[in-house]
C-alpha positions in Angstrom: 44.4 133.9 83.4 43.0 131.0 84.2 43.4 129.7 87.9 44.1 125.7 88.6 42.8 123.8 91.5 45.7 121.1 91.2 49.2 122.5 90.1 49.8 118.3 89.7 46.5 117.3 87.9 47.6 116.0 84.3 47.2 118.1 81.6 44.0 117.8 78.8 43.1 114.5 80.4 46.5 113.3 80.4 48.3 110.7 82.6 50.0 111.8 85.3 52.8 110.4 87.2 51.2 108.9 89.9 49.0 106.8 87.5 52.0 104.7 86.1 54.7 104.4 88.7 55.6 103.0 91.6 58.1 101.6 93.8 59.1 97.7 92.9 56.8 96.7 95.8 54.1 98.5 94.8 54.1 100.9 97.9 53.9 104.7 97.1 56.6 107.1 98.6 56.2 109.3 101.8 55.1 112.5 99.8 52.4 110.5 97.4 55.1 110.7 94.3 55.7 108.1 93.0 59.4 106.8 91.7 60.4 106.4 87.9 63.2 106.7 85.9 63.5 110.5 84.6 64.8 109.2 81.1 62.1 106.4 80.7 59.6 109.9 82.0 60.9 111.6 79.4 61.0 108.5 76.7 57.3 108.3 77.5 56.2 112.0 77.2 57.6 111.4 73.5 55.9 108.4 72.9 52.3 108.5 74.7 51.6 105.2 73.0 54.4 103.7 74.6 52.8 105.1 77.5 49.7 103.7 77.6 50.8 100.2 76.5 53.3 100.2 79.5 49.8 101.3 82.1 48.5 98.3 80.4 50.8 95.7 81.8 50.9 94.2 85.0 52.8 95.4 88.1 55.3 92.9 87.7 55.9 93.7 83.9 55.8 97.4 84.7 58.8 96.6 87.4 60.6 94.5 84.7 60.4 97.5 82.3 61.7 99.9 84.6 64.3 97.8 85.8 66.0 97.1 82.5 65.4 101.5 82.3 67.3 101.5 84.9 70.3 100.4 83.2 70.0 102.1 79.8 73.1 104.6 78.9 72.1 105.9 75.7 68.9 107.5 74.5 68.8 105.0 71.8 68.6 102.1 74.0 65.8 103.9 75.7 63.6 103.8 72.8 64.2 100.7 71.6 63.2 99.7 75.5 59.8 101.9 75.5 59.1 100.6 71.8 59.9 97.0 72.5 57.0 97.5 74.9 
């Protein structure tokens, strides 16, 4: 069995939490976590394009983004959100 160093490292060379959220003021949370929406988390770990175009945009887009996730009801309306990104 193969033994990890980092039980929170990303995966393959993928992106993990930390890399893409934050709180709206930019500031990380107590525990080094950082604070996102678990349906747009799961929306993105669908859609890893969506992904990276939404760790392309700028802190105040990213805010805007999860803002507007924030208020999403259906799973529909979430991936209309991440696509429309």
């Amino acid at each position: 069995m193969k033994e990890y160093e980092n039980i929170n490292s990303p995966v393959d060379g993928g992106i993990n939490s930390g890399d893409v959220t934050r709180f709206p003021d930019g500031s990380a949370s107590a525990n080094g976590a950082w604070e996102l929406p678990a349906g747009l988390a799961m929306a993105f770990a669908q859609d890893t394009a969506s992904l990276a175009r939404f760790t392309a945009l700028s802190n105040e887009e990213q805010d805007k983004v999860i803002a507007k996730a924030r208020k999403v009801s259906t799973r529909g309306e979430m991936q209309s959100l991440i696509k429309s990104i």
